[in-house]
C-alpha positions as CSV (number, residue, x, y, z in Angstrom):
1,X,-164.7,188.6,222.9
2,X,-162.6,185.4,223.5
3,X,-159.4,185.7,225.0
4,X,-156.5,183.2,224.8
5,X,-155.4,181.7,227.6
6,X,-151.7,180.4,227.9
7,X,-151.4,177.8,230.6
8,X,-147.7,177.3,229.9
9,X,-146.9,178.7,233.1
10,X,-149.1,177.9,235.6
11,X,-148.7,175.7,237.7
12,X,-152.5,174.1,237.6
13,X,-155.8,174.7,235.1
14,X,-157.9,178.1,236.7
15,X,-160.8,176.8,238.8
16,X,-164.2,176.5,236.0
17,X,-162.6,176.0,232.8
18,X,-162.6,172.9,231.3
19,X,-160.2,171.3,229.4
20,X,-162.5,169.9,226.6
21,X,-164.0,173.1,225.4
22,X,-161.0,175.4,225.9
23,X,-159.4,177.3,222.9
24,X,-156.0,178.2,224.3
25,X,-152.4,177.9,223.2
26,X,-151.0,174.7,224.8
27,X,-146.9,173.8,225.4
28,X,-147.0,170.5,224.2
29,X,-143.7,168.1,223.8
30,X,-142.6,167.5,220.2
31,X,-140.6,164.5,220.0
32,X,-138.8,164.8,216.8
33,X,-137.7,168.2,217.2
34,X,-136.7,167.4,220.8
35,X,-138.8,170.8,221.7
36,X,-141.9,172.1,223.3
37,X,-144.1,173.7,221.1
38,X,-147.0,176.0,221.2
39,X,-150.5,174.7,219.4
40,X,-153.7,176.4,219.2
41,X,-157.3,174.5,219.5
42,X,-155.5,171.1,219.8
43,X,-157.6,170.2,222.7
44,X,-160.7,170.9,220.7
45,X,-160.1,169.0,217.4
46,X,-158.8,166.1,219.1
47,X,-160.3,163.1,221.7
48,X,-157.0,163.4,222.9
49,X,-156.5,163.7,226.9
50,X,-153.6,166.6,227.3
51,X,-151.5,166.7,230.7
52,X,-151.0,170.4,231.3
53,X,-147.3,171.0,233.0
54,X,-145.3,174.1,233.7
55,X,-142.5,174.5,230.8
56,X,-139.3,173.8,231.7
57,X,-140.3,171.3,234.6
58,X,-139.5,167.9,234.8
59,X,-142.5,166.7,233.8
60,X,-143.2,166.9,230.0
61,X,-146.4,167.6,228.2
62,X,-148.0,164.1,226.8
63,X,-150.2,162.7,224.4
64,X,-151.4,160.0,226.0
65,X,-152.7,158.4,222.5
66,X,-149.1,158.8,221.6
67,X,-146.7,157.8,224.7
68,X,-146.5,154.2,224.0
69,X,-145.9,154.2,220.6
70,X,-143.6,156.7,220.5
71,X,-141.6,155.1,223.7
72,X,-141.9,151.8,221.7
73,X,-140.4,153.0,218.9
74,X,-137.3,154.5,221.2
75,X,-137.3,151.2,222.5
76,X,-136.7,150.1,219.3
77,X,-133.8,152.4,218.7
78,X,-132.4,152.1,221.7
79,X,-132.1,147.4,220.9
80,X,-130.9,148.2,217.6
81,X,-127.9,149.9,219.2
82,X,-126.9,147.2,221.5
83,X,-124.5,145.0,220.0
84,X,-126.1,141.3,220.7
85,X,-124.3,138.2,221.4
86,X,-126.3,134.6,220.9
87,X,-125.8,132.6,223.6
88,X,-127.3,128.5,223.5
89,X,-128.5,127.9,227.3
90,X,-128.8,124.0,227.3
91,X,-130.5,123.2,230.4
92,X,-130.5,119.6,231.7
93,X,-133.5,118.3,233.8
94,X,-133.9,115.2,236.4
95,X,-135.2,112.2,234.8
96,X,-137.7,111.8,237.0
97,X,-139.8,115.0,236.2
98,X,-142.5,114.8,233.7
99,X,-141.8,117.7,231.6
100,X,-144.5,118.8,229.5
101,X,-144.3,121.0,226.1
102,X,-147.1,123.3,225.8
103,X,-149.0,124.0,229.6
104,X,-148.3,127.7,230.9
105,X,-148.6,126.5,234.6
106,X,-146.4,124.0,236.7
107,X,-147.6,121.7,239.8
108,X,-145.9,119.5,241.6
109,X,-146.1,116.2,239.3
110,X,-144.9,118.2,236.0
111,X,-143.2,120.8,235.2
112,X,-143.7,123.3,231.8
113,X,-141.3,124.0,229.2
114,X,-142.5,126.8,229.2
115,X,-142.8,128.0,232.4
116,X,-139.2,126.7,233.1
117,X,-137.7,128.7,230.1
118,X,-139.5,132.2,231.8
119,X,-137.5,131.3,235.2
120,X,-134.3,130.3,233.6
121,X,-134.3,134.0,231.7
122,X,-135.9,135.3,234.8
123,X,-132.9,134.2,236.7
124,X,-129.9,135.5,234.0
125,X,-131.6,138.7,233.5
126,X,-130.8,139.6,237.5
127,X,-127.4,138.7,236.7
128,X,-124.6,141.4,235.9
129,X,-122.6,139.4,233.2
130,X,-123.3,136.0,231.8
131,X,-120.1,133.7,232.4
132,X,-119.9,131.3,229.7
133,X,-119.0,127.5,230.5
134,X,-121.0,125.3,233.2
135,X,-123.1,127.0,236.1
136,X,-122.6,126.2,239.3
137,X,-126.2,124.6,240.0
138,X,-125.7,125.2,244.1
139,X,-125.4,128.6,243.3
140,X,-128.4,129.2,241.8
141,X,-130.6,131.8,243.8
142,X,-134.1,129.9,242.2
143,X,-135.0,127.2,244.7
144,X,-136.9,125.8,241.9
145,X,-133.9,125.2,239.6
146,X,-132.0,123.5,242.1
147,X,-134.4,121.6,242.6
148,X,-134.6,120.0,238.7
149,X,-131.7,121.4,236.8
150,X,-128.6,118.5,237.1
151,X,-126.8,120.5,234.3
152,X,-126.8,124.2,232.7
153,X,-123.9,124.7,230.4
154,X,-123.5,128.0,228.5
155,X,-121.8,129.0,225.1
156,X,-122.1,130.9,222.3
157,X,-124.6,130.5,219.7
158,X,-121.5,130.9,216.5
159,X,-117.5,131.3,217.2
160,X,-115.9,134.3,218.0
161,X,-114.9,135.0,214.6
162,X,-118.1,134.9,213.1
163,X,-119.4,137.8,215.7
164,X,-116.6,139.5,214.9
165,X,-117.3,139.6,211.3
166,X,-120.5,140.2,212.5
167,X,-119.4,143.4,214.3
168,X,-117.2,144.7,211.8
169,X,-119.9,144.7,209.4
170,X,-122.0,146.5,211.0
171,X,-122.4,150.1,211.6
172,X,-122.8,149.6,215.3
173,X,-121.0,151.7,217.8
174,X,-121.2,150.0,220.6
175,X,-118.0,147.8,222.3
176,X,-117.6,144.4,221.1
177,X,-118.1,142.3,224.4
178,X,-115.9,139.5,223.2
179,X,-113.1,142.2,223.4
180,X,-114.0,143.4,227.1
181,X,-112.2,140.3,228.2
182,X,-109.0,138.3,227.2
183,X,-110.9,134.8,227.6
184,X,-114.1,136.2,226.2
185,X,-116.3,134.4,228.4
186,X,-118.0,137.2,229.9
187,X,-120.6,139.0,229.0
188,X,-122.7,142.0,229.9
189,X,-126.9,140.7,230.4
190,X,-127.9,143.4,228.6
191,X,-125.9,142.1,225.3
192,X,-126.7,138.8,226.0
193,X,-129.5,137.1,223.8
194,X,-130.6,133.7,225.3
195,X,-131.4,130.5,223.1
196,X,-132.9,128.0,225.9
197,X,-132.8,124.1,225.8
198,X,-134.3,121.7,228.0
199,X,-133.4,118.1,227.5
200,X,-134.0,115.1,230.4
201,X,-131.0,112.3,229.9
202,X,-132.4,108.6,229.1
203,X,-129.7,106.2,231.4
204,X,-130.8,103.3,229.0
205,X,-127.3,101.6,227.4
206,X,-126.7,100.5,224.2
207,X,-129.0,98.2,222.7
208,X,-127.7,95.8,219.7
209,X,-129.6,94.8,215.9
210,X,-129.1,91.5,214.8
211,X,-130.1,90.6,211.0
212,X,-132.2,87.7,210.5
213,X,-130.7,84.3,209.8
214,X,-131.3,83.0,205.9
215,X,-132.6,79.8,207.2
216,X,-135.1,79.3,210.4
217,X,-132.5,76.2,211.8
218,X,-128.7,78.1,211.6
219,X,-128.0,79.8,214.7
220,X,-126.9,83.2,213.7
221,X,-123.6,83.6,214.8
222,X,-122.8,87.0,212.7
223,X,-122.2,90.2,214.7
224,X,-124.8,92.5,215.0
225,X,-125.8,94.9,212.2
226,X,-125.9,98.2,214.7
227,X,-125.9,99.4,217.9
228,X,-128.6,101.9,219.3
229,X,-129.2,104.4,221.6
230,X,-132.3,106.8,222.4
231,X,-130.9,110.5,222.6
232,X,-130.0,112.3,224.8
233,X,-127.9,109.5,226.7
234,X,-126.2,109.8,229.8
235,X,-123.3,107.7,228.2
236,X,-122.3,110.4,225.5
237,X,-123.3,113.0,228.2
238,X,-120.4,116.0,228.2
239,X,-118.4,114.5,225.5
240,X,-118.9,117.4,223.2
241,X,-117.2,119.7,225.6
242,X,-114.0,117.6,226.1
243,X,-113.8,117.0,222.0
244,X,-110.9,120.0,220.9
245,X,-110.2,120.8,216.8
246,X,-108.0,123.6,215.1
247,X,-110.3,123.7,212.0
248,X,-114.3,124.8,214.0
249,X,-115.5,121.7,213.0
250,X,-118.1,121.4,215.6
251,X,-119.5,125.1,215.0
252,X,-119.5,123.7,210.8
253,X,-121.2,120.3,212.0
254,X,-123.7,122.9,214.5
255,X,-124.4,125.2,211.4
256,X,-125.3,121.8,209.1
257,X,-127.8,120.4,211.2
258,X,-129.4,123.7,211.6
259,X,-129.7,124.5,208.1
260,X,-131.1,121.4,206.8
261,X,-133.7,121.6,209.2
262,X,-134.8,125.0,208.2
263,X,-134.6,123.9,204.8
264,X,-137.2,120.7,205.8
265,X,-139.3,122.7,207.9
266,X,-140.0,125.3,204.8
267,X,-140.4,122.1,202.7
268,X,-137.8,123.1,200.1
269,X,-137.9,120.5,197.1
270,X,-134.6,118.0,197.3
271,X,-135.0,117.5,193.3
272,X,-134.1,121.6,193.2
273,X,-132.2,122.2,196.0
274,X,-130.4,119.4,196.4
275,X,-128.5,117.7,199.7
276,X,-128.1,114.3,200.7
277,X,-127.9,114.7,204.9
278,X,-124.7,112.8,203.8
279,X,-121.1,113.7,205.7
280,X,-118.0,112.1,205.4
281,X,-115.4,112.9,208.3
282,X,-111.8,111.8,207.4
283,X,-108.5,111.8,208.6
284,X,-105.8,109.8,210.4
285,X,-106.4,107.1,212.8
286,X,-107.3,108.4,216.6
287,X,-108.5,111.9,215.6
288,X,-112.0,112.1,216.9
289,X,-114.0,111.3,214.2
290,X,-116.7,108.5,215.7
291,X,-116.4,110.8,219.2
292,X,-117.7,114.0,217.2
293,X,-120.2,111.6,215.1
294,X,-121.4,110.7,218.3
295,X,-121.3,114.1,220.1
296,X,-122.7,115.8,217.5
297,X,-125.6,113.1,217.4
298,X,-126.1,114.2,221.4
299,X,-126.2,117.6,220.6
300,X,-129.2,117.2,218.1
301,X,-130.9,115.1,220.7
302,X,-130.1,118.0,223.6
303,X,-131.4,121.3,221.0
304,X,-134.1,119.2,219.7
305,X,-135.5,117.3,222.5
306,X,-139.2,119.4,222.6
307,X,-139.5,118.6,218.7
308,X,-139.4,115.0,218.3
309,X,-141.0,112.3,220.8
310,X,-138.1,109.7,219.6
311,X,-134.4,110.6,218.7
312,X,-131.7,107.7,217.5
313,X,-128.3,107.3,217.6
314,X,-127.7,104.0,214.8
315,X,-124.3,102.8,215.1
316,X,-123.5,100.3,211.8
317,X,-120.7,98.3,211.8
318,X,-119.6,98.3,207.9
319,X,-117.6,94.9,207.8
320,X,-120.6,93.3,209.5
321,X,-122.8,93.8,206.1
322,X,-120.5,91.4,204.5
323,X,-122.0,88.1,204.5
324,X,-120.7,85.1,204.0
325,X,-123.2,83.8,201.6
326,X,-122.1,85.3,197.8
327,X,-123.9,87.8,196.3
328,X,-126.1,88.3,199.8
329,X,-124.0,91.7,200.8
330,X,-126.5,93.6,198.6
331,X,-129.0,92.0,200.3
332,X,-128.1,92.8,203.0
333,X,-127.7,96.7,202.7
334,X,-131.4,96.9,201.3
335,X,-132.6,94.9,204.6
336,X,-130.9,97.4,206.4
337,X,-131.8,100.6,205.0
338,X,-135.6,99.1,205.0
339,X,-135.6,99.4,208.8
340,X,-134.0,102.1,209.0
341,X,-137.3,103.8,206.8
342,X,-139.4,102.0,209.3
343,X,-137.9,104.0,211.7
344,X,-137.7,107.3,209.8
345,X,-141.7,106.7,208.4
346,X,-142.5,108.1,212.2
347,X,-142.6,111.9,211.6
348,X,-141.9,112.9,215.7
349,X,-138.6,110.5,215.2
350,X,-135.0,111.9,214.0
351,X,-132.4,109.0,213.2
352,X,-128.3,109.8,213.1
353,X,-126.9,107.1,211.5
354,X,-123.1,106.9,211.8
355,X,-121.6,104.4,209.4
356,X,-117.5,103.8,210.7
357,X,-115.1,103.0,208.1
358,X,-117.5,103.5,204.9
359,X,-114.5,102.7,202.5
360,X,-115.6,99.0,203.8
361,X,-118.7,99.0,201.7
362,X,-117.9,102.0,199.4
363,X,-114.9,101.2,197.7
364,X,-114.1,102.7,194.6
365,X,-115.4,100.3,191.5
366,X,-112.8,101.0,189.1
367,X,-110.2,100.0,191.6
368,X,-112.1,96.5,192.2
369,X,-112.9,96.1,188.3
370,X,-109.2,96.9,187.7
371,X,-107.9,94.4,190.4
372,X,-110.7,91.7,189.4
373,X,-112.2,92.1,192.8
374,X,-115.5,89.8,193.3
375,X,-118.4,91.2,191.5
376,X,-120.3,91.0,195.5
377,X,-118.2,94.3,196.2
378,X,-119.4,95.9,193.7
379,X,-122.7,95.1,194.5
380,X,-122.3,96.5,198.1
381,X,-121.3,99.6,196.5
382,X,-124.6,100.4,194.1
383,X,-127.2,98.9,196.6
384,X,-125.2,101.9,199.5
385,X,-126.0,104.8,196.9
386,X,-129.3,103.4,195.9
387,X,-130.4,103.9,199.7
388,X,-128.6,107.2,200.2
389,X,-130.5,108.4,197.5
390,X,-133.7,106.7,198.6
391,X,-133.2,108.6,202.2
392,X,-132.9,112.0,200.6
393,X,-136.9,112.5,201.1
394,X,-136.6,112.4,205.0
395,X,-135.9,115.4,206.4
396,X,-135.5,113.5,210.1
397,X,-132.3,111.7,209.5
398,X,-128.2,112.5,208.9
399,X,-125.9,110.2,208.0
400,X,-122.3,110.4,209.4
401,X,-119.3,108.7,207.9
402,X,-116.1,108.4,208.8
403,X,-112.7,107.0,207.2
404,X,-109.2,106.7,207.5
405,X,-108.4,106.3,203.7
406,X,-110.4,108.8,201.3
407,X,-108.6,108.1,198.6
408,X,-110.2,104.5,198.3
409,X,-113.5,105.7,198.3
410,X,-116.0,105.4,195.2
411,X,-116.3,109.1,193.7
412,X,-119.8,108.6,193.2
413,X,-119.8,108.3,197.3
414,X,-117.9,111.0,197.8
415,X,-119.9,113.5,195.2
416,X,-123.2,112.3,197.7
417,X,-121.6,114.1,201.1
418,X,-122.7,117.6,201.7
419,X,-119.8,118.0,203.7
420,X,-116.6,116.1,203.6
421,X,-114.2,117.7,206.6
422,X,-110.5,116.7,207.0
423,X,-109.8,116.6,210.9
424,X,-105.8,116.9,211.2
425,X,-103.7,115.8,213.9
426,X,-103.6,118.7,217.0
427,X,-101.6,121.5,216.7
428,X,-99.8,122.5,219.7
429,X,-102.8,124.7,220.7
430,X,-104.8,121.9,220.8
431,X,-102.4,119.7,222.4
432,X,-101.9,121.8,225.3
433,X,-105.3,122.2,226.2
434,X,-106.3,118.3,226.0
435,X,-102.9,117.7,228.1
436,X,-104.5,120.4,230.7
437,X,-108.2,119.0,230.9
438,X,-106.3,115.9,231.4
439,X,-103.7,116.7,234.5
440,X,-107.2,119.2,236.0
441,X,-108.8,116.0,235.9
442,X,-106.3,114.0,237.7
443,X,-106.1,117.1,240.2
444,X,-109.7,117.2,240.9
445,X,-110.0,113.4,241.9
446,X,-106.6,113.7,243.6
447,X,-104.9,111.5,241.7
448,X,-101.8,114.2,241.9
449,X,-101.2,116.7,243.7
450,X,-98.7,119.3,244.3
451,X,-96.3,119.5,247.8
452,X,-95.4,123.8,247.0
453,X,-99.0,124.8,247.1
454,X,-102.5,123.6,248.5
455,X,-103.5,123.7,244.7
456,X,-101.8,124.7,241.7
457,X,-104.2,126.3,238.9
458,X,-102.1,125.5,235.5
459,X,-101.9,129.0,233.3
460,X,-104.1,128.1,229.9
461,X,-102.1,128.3,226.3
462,X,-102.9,131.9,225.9
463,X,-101.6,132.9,229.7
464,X,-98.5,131.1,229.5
465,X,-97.6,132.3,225.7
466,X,-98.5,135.7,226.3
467,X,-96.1,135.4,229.2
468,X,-93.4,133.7,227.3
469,X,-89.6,135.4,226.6
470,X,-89.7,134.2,222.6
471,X,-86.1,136.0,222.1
472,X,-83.9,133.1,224.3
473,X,-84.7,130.1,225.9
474,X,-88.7,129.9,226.8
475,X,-88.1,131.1,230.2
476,X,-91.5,132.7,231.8
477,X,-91.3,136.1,233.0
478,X,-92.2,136.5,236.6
479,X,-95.1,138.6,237.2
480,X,-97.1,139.6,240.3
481,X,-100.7,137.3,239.1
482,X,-98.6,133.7,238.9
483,X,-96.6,131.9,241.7
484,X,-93.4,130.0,241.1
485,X,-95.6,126.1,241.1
486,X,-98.0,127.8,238.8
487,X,-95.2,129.0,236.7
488,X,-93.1,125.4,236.8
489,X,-95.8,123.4,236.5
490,X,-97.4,125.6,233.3
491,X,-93.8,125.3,231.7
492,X,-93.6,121.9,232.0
493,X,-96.8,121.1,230.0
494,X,-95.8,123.2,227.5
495,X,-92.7,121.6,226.2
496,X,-94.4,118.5,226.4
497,X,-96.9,119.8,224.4
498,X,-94.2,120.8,222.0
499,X,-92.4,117.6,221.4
500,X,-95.6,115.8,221.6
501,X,-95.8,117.0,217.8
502,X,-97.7,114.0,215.5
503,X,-99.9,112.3,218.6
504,X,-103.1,112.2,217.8
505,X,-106.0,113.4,220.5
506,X,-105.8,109.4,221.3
507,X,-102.3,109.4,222.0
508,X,-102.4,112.4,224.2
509,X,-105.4,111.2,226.2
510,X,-103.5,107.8,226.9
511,X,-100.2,109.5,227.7
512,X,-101.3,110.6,231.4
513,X,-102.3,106.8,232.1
514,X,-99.2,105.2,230.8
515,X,-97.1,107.8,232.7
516,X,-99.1,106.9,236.2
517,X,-98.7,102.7,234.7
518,X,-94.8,103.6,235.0
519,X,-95.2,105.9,238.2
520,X,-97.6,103.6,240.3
521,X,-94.4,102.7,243.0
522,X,-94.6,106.2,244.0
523,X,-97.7,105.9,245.4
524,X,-100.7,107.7,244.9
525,X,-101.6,110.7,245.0
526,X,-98.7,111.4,243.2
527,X,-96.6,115.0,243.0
528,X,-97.5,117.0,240.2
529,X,-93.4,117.6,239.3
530,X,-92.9,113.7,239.4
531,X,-96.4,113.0,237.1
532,X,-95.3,115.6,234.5
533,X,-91.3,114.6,235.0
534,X,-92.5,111.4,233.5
535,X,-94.3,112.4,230.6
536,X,-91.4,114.1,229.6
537,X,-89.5,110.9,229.5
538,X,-92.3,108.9,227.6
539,X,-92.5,111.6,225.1
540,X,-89.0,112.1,224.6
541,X,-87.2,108.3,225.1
542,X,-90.5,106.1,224.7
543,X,-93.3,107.7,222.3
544,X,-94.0,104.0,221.5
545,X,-95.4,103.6,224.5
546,X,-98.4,105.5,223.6
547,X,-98.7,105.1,219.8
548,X,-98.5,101.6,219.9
């Protein structure tokens, strides 16, 4: 007669029995009941290997045919959990390495995209937290990205109020990270999801387009059509970073791009879905709206530098498609936009065209019919939306336009843009923190400096407001993290921040210059009290100083 044996409690399998023809009650590890369990003849109606353990021991009872999936699926559980943060990791490399796409393995004449992207993580994952904002390359632990990387700057992927909608949606329990800090630009690793881009920098300048003269003998004395630039270029090179709005339009101009790519890449019919790669940026004179075009043109040629061989910046002066000849501005437009299809004919090429003051070539008809303008304007106008239409096939292009004067635009024009984005004048927010990148800069190069202290770190808009007494007169309340220079100097850029109210980002990046052009007998460096006592007397006696 057989006899049971239960094994559950010793501490190894008696010497001549086997554990592939052994009827015996086994404790094996349930993992949904979170229990051990006793099962008859498992060994024998399975293929299954079964580790044999005391109960109660550290060591658990197995299935090695199940482990992996089960600790894959509590893996699984375990992500879902984390709250994750996108963060864009765009990763600048020397010129002079030949970075290749699709190799695995790296030598010492080229380096893989790849294999650089696996370091890069490699390297963030053995960090802590992830500090957004520019990484201090000397820093860097890897030998091998010192060695390549000029430039890794870090940010996140959408704005903070997007992950917080994010995060408030969902029925996660774990702490936002964004709320861990008061500047929000730390964050854990392990919440930290990495979008990598590796770009190289071409130092080629601008390059100029001249249209053909209409006869072979007439030296062509018209300015040129465009300017050009291959992207990324070490001319527009951090400009996005130093480019402040109230209203996100950079994440909007991000989330564009991105969309009608996805839209091109799953071939999505324009005659159903329809968008034009048209945007018209307006506002008042001095705003930023070529300096975004332009940024935002860099920024494509930074995210999408392993996708397309070639990518343009096209610059198009609008007054210059007027020509002198009647009736030849039409013409002209239709010569232009058929090179601009030569370039765009090349599928591993992306072309940003930026068209400045498009109410130049886009005025509204029923304004010129009503004033008896020239018939040629009107000409200018149909042949423009003839070739925006004509360029809705390319998914490889955008088209930025900009304008001071909406209201003169042709509504036909304006019905085109996907997106048409007012950028206002800076609020005080705004204000404050160009002023500060401003006086930092000056600071850094040691163009001012500061006789109390060996350097005086200015408070940002959110340290000295929080900091503020609102009930009296502004004074700062003294605390135990700021000094006094810290505290005057902080103060000072604040009320000029305040009366600075109607400068654009123009006037408040000229104001530091025209305050050292009145300073200069001083000497330079200069002290930081003097430098900022001036601005106070520009802004408040002589404001046309710096809106002229």
């Amino acid at each position: 007669m057989k006899q049971d044996i239960n094994y559950g409690r010793l501490n190894s399998i008696p010497e001549g029995i086997s554990k592939r023809n052994t009827k015996a009650t086994t404790p094996v590890y349930d993992y949904d009941s979170n229990k051990y369990r006793r099962t008859e003849n498992i060994i024998e109606e399975s293929n299954k290997e079964i580790n044999y353990y005391p109960i109660g021991s550290q060591l658990r009872a197995k299935e090695l045919g199940n482990i992996n999936k089960i600790e894959h699926k509590n893996k699984e559980k375990r992500q879902k959990s984390i709250y994750k943060v996108p963060i864009s990791v765009e990763v600048c490399i020397r010129s002079d390495i030949n970075l290749i796409q699709n190799e695995d393995d790296s030598n010492e004449s080229q380096l893989s995209r790849k294999y650089l992207i696996q370091r890069i993580k490699k390297y963030f994952s053995l960090q802590a937290n992830v500090e957004l904002g520019k990484v201090n390359i000397y820093q860097i632990g890897d030998s091998l990205l010192r060695k390549v990387c000029t430039d890794i700057n870090l940010s996140l992927n959408y704005p903070i109020q997007s992950l917080e909608e994010k995060y408030n949606n969902s029925n996660n329990k774990q702490p936002n990270p964004l709320n861990q800090k008061e500047d929000n630009d730390n964050i854990p690793i392990y919440q930290a999801e990495f979008n990598i881009y590796i770009y190289q920098l071409h130092e080629k300048s601008e390059e100029e387009y001249y249209m053909e003269s209409n006869t072979s003998d007439e030296k062509n004395t018209d300015p040129p059509i465009w300017k050009y630039w291959s992207l990324p270029n070490i001319e527009f090179h951090g400009l996005w970073d130093v480019l402040h709005y109230d209203n996100n339009l950079k994440q909007q101009l991000l989330d564009y791009t991105s969309t009608s790519l996805i839209l091109s890449d799953c071939q999505i019919d324009f005659n159903v879905i329809n968008w034009n790669h048209l945007i018209l940026l307006y506002g008042s004179p001095g705003t930023g709206k070529t300096s975004i075009s332009r940024a935002i043109s860099q920024k494509i040629g930074m995210r999408y530098f392993h996708r397309y061989k070639n990518i343009y910046l096209l610059e198009i002066s609008a007054h210059s498609l007027f020509s002198k000849w009647f009736s030849e501005s039409g013409k002209t437009v239709v010569k232009l936009f058929s090179k601009i299809k030569g370039l765009l004919e090349e599928p591993d090429s992306f072309v940003n065209i930026v068209i400045d003051e498009i109410e130049s070539i886009s005025t509204a008809r029923k304004q010129s019919l009503g004033r008896n303008e020239p018939s040629d304007s009107i000409r200018v106008v149909n042949a423009l939306l003839t070739q925006i239409d004509a360029l809705k096939k390319y998914s490889n292009t955008l088209i930025m336009t900009t304008t001071n004067i909406p209201d003169s635009i042709d509504e036909a024009f304006l019905d085109r843009a996907d997106l048409k984005l007012h950028i206002p004048l800076p609020s005080i927010y705004t204000r404050y923190t160009i002023l500060l990148e401003c006086i930092e800069e000056l600071i850094f190069k040691k163009v001012v400096y500061s006789k109390n202290s060996d350097y005086v770190k200015i408070l940002s808009f959110k340290e000295i407001t929080k900091y503020s007494n609102h009930t009296g007169n502004n004074q700062i309340e003294h605390t135990n993290n700021y000094d006094q220079p810290q505290i005057n100097v902080s103060k000072s850029l604040l009320y000029i921040s305040k009366v600075s109210e109607g400068f654009s980002g123009r006037n408040l990046r000229k104001l530091p210059f025209v305050s050292l052009l009145s300073s200069y007998h001083h000497g330079v460096p200069l002290d930081i009290q003097v430098f900022l006592e001036k601005m106070k007397y520009i802004v408040d006696e002589k404001p046309e100083m710096v809106k002229s």
